[in-house]
C-alpha positions as CSV (number, residue, x, y, z in Angstrom):
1,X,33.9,-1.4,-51.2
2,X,36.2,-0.1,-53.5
3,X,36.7,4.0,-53.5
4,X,34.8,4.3,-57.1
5,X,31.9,3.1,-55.1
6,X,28.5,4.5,-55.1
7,X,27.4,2.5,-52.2
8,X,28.0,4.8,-49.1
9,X,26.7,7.9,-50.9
10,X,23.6,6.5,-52.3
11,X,22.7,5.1,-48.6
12,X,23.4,8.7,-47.0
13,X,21.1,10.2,-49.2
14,X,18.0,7.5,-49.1
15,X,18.5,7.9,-45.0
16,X,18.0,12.1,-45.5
17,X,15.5,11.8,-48.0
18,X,13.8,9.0,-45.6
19,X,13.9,11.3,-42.6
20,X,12.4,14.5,-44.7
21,X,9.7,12.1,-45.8
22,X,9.2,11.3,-42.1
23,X,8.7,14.9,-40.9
24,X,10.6,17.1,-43.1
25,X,13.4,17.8,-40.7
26,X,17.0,18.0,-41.3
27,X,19.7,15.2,-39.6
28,X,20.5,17.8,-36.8
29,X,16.4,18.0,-35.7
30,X,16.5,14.5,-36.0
31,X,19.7,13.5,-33.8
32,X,18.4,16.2,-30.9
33,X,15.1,14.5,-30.7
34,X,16.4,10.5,-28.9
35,X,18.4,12.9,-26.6
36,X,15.8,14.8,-25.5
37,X,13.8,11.8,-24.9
38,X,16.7,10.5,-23.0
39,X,17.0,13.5,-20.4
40,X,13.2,13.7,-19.5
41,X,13.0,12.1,-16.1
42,X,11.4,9.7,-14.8
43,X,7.8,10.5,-12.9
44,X,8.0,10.9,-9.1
45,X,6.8,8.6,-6.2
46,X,4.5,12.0,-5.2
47,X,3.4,12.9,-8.9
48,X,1.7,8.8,-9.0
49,X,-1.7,9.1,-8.9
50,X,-2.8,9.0,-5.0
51,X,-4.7,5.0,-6.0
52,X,-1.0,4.0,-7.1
53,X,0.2,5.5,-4.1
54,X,-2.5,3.2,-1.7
55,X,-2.1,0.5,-3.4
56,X,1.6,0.5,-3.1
57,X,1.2,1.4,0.8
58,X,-1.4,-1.3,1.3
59,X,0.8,-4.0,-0.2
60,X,3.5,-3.2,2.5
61,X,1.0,-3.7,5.1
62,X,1.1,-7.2,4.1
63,X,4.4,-7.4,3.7
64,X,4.7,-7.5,0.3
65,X,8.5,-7.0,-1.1
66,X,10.1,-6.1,-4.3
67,X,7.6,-3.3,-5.0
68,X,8.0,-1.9,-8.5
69,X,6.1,0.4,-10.5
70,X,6.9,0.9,-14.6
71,X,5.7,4.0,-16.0
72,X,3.8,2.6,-19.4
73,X,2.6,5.8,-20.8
74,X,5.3,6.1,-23.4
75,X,5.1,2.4,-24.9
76,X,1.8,1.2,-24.3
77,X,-1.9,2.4,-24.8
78,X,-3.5,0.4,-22.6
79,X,-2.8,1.2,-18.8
80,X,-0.4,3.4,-17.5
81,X,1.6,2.1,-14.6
82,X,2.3,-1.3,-13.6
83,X,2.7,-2.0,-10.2
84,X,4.1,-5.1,-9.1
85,X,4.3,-6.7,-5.7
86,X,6.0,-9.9,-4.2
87,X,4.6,-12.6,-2.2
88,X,6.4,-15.1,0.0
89,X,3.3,-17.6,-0.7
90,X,-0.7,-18.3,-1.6
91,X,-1.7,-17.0,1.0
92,X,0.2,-13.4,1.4
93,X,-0.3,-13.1,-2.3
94,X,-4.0,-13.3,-1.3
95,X,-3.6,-11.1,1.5
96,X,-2.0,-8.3,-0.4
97,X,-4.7,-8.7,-2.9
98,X,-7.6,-8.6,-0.7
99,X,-5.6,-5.7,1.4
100,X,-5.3,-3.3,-1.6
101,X,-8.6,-3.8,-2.4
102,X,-9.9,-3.0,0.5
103,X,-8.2,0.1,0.7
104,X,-8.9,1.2,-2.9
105,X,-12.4,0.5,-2.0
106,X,-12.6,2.3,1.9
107,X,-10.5,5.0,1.6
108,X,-11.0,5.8,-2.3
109,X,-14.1,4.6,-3.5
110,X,-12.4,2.7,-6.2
111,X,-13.0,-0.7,-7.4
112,X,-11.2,-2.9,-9.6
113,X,-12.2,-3.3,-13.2
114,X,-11.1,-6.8,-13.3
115,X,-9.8,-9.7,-10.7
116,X,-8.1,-12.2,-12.1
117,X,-6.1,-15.6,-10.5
118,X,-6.9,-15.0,-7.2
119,X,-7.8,-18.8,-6.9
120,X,-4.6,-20.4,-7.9
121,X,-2.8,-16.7,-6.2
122,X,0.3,-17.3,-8.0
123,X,-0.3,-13.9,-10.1
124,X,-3.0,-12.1,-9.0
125,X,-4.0,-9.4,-11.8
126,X,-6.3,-6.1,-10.4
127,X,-7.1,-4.1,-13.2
128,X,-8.2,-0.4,-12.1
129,X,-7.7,1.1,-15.6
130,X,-4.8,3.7,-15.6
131,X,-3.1,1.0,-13.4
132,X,-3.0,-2.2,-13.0
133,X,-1.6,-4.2,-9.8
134,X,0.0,-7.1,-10.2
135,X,0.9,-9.5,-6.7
136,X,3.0,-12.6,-7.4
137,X,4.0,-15.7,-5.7
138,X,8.1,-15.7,-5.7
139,X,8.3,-18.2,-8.5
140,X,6.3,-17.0,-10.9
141,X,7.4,-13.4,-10.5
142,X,10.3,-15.0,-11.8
143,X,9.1,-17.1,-14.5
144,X,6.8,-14.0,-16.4
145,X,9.3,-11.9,-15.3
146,X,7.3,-8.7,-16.1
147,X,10.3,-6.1,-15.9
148,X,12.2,-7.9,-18.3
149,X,9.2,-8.0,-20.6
150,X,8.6,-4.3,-20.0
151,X,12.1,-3.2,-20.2
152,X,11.2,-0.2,-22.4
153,X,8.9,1.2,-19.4
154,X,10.6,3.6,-16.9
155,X,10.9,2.5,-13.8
156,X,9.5,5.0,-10.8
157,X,11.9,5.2,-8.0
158,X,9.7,4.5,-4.4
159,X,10.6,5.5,-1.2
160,X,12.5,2.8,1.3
161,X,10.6,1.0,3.5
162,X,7.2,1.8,2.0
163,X,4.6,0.3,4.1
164,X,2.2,3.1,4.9
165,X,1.9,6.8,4.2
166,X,5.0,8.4,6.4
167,X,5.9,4.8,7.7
168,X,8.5,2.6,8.5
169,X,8.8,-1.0,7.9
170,X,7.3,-3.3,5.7
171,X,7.1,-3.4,1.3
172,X,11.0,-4.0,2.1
173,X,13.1,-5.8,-0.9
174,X,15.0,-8.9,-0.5
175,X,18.3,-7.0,-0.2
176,X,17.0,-4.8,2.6
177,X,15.7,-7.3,4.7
């Protein structure tokens, strides 16, 4: 663009006018709010809700690996944590299953909403309403790859070697075994 140009002038002023329409703030309010976005940290392993909390620790019992929970409160409305587990094959993909909710059930009083694929166990989905547990078989942990599909979410850091409340052992991930 030559110097004579409107072009960069008449863009500056549709992005101010845009971001008054928005909320009526100036370009400074504007620029200050992504940042403090950016600094608020991530929730806790002890500010989870306590069911969160079980069902992660009951997974570990059954040696479940490559625990992850993603905080969904800021980017979806449906649920608020995911927490995914790993299982080496059908059958400790079922075990983890059945395990956390047992535990939910005993210890909580708390049912899931919804089962689903517990059958085929290559992804089984319990759906407890602010969270929803998800245990996969390797392969197609890999294949849906949840993480990468919920890569907005913030991730909760968890405690090493989460297996039971104050424990050792157990829930390891594949670089700590």
């Amino acid at each position: 663009m030559g110097q004579n140009s409107p072009m960069p002038e008449s863009r500056e002023r549709t992005e101010e006018e845009r971001s008054q329409e928005a909320g009526g703030r100036g370009d400074e309010a504007a620029a200050e709010e992504p940042a403090a976005e950016a600094a608020k940290p991530p929730v806790s392993f002890e500010e989870l809700d306590e069911r969160v909390r079980l069902a992660l620790h009951a997974a570990g019992e059954k040696k479940a690996h490559d625990l992850v929970v993603l905080d969904l409160r800021e980017v979806a409305s449906f649920t608020d944590y995911f927490a995914i587990a790993s299982g080496t094959n059908v059958r400790q993909v079922q075990a983890v299953a059945d395990e956390v909710q047992e535990q939910l059930r005993r210890q909580l009083g708390s049912k899931p909403a919804r089962v689903e694929g517990y059958n085929s166990a290559e992804w089984v989905l319990l759906d407890y309403g602010d969270f929803i547990f998800h245990v996969f078989e390797e392969k197609s942990r890999r294949f849906y790859d949840l993480e990468r599909l919920w890569r907005d979410a913030a991730r909760v850091p968890l405690p090493h070697g989460l297996s039971e409340p104050g424990g050792e052992g157990g829930g390891l991930s594949r670089d700590e075994r």
